[in-house]
C-alpha positions in Angstrom: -91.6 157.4 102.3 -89.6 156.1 99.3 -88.0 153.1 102.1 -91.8 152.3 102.2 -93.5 151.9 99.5 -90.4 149.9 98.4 -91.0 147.6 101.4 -94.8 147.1 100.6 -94.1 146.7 96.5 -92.2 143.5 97.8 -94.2 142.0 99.8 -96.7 142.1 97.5 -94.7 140.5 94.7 -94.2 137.5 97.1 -97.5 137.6 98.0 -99.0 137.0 94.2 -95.8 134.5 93.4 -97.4 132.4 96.1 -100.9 132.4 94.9 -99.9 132.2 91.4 -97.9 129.0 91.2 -99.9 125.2 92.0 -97.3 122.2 93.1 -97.4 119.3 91.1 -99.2 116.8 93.6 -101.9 119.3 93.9 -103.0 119.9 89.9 -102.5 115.6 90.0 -105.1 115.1 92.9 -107.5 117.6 91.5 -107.7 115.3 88.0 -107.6 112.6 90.1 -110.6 113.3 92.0 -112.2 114.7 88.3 -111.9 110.9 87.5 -113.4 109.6 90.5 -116.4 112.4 90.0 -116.8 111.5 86.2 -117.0 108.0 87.1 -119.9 108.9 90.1 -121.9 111.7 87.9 -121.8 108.4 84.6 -123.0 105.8 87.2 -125.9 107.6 89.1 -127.3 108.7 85.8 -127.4 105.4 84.4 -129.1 104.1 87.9 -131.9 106.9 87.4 -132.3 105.6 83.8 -132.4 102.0 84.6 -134.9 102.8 87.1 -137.5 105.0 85.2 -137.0 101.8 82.8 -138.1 99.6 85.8 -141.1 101.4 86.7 -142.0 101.7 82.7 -141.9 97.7 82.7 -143.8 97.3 85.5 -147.2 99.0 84.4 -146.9 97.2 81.0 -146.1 100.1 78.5 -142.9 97.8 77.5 -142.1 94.5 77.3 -139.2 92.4 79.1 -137.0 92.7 75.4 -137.9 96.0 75.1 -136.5 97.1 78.6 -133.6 95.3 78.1 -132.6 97.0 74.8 -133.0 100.2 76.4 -130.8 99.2 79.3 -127.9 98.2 77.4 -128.1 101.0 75.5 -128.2 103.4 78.5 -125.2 101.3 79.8 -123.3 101.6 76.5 -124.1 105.7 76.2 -122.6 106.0 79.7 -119.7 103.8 79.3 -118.9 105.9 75.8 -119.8 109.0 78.0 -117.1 107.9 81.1 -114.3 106.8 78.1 -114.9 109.8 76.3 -114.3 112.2 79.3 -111.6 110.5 81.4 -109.8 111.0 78.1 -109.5 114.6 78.2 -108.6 114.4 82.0 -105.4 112.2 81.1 -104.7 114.8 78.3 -104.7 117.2 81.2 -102.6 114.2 83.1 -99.9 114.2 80.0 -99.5 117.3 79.3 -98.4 118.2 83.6 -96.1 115.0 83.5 -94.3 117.0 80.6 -94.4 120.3 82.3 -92.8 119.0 85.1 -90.2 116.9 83.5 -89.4 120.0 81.6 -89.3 122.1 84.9 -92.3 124.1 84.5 -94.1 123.3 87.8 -93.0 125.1 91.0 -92.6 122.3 93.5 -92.0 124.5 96.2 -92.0 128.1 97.5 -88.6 129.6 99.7 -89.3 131.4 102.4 -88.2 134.9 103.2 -88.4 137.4 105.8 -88.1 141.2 105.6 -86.6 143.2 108.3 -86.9 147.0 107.6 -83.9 149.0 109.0 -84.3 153.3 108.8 -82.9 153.9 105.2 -82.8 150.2 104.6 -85.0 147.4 103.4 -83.3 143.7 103.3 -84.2 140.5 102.1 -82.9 137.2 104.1 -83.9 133.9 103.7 -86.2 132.8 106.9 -84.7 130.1 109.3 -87.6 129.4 111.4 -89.0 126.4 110.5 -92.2 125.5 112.4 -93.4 121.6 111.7 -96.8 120.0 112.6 -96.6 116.3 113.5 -99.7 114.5 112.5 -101.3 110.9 113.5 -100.0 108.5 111.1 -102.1 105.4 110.6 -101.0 101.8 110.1 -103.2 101.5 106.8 -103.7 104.2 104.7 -105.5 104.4 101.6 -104.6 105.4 97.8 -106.5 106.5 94.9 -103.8 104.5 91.8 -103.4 106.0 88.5 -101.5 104.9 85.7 -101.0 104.7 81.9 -98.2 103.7 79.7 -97.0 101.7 76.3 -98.3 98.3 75.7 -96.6 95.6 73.6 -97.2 91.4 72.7 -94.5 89.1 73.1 -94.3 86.5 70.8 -91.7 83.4 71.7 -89.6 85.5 74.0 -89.7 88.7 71.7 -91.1 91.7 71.3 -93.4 91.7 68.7 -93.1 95.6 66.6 -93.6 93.9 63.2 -97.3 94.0 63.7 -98.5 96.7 66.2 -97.9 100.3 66.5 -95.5 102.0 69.1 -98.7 103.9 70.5 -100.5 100.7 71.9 -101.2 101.7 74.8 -102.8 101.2 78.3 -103.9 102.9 81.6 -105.0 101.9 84.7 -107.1 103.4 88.1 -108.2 101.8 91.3 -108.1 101.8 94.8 -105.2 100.3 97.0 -104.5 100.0 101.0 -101.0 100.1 102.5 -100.6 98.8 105.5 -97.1 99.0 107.5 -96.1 95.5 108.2 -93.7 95.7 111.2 -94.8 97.6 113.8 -91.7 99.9 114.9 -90.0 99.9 111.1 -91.5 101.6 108.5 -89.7 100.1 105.8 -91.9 96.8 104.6 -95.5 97.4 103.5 -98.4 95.1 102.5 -100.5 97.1 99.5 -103.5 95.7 98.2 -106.3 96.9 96.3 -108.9 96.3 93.1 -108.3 98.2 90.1 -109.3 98.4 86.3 -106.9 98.0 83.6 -107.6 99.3 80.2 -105.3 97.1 77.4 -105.2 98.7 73.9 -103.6 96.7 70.9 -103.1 99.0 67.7 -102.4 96.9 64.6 -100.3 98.5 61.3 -100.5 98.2 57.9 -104.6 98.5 58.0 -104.7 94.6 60.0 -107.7 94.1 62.1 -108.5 91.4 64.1 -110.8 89.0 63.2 -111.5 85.3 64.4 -110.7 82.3 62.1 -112.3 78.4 63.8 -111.8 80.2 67.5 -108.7 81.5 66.8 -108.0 85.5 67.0 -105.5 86.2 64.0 -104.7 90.0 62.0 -106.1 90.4 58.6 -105.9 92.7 55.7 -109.3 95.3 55.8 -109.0 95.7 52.6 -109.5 99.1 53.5 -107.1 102.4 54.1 -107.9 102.0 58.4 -106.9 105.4 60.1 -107.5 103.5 63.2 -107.4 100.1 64.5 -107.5 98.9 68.5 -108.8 95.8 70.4 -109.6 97.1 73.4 -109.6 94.5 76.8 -110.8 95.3 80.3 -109.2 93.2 83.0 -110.7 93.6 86.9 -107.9 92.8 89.2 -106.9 92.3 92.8 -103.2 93.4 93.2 -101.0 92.5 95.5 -97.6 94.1 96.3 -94.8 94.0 98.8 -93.6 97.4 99.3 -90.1 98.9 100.1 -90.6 102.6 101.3 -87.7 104.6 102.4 -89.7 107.4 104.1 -87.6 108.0 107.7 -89.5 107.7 110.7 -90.1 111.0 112.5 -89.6 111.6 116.6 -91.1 114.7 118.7 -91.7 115.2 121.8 -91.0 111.4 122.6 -93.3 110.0 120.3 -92.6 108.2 117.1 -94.1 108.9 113.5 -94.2 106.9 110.2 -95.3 108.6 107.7 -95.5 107.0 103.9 -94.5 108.4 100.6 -92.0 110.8 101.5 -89.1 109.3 99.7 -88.2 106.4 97.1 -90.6 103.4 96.7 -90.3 100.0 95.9 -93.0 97.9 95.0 -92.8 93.8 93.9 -95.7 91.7 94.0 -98.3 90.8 91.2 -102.0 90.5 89.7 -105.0 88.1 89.3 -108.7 88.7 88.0 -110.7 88.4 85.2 -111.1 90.0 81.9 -114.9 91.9 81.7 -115.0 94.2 78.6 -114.0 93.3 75.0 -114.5 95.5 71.6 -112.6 96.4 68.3 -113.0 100.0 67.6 -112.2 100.9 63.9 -112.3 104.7 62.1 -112.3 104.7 58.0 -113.7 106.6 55.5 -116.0 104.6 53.3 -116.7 104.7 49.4 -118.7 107.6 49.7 -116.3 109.6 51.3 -118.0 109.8 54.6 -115.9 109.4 58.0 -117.0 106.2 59.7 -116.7 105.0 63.5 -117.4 101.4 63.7 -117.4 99.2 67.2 -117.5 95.5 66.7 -118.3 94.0 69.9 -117.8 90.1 70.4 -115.4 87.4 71.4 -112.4 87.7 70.1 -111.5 84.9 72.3 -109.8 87.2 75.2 -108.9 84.8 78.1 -111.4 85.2 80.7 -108.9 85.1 83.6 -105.6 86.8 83.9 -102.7 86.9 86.2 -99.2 88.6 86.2 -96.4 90.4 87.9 -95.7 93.8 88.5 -93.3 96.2 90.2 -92.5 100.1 89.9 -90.0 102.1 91.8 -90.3 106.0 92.3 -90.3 109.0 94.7 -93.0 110.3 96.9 -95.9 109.7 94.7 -94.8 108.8 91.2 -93.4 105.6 89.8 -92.0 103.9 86.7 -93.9 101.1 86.5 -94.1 97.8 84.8 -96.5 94.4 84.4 -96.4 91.5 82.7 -98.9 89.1 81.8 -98.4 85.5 82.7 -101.8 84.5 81.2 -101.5 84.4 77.4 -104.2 87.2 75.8 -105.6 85.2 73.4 -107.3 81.7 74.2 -107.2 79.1 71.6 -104.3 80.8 69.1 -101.1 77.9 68.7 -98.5 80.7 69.5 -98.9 82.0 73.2 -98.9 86.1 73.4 -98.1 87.5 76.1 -99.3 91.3 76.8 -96.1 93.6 78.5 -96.5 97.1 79.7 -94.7 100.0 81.0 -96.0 103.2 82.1 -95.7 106.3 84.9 -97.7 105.1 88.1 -99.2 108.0 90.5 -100.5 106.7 94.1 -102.4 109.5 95.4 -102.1 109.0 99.0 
């Protein structure tokens, strides 16, 4: 009796290890796809709004300026609303990078078997292996996630006199990879659209202001908790891709699956810049906490194009781009925007 109830405490101990541990990949995709859903829930709400706006300038009860007030304003609540709540998702993002790096995460269950022997129970790891081959398709498609440091380079140098360590940038689209060669998994085409999200923190209370169409740094004048210039780029990449995955043979057929093993990727960007806005936090003379957005041209180039690569296992990548197109328009000394970050391609 004792033999038994020894044998059934076990298995359920390796029954609740299993259900109590997620992998890595899993917890990503789930904030992933809380992203993509904040993104869908921000957009159809400002469609309904736009809409009951419609129908209230059709029967007259506002005018043309009126409506389009009220639009903006919708579109800037929602925008606020999406940037507000993707923020604590790449909290969540951060915080399971570090658990894994400091080895927190399961990644993987072993797998035992337990053979019960009068007088006896024993453990043994299990041998039996069973392995489902799937369909792998020529192009798949991947949901591209990334964020990082951001820095200006200013005649070949890194400029750190003037912006903060934490300037900052991430980055989420949607890519294809399509396997180039048809019997060699190896070269890949990868393509897509995605956003990228450039933030510029000044120091030493410096915001940016324009001076005869130039974009410079000036003293506030003011103790500034914080200072960023904020740029939205829309951009086509294009990469070459090196991935390692081996092919995989059963039963006469051949398989090529992706993202199974180390990744290279070398191509580039090109698109145009589509948001622009200085977003500064002090506390005024009467003590009172202020959040100010100044929205205007701050003379951001309007098109932008660059190079990029990142190399990485399975699904996560150091990654690095490079803007070719100086930020700012019209300034004498060309700045050049350079960032480097962790890259996630949910496939």
């Amino acid at each position: 009796m004792k033999t038994i109830i020894f044998y059934l405490t076990a298995l359920l101990c390796l029954a609740a290890s299993k259900m109590g541990a997620q992998t890595f990949e899993r917890r990503a995709r789930d904030i992933s796809y809380n992203i993509a859903q904040i993104s869908k829930e921000e957009k159809d709400s400002l469609k309904i709004e736009v809409e009951e706006v419609n129908k209230l300038l059709e029967t007259d009860d506002i005018t043309k300026e009126e409506a389009n007030k009220r639009k903006l304003a919708f579109a800037e609540k929602r925008a606020a609303n999406i940037e507000e709540r993707v923020a604590v998702e790449r909290e969540k993002l951060d915080k399971l990078v570090q658990d894994r790096i400091d080895g927190n995460i399961e990644e993987s269950f072993r797998s035992f078997s337990i053979t019960y022997d009068p007088g006896t129970v024993k453990f043994k790891k299990d041998t039996t292996v069973t392995k489902k081959y799937y369909e792998f398709k020529r192009t798949t498609s991947q949901f591209v996630f990334a964020l990082g440091f951001n820095r200006l380079m200013t005649d070949g140098k890194v400029d750190n006199d003037n912006y903060k360590l934490r300037s900052d940038f991430y980055e989420w689209g949607l890519t294809f990879n399509t396997r180039i060669l048809r019997n060699n998994n190896l070269l890949h085409a990868k393509y897509g659209l995605s956003l990228q999200y450039n933030n510029l923190r000044p120091e030493d209370d410096k915001v940016f202001v324009t001076d005869e169409g130039k974009t410079i740094l000036a003293d506030s004048g003011t103790d500034i908790d914080l200072a960023r210039l904020r740029y939205v780029n829309l951009v086509v990449p294009v990469h070459l891709e090196f991935d390692f995955t081996k092919k995989q043979e059963n039963e006469g057929k051949t398989y090529y699956p992706t993202y199974n093993s180390f990744r290279v990727g070398l191509g580039g960007y090109a698109g145009v810049n589509v948001k622009e806005k200085q977003i500064l936090k002090y506390e005024n003379a009467d003590g009172n906490d202020v959040k100010e957005r100044r929205r205007g041209n701050y003379n951001i180039n309007d098109f932008v194009y660059g190079l990029s690569a990142y190399v990485g296992y399975e699904a996560i990548s150091l990654y690095v781009k490079y803007d070719l197109q100086p930020v700012f328009e019209n300034n004498e000394i060309d700045q050049n925007n350079v960032s480097l970050g962790i890259r996630f391609d949910f496939n």
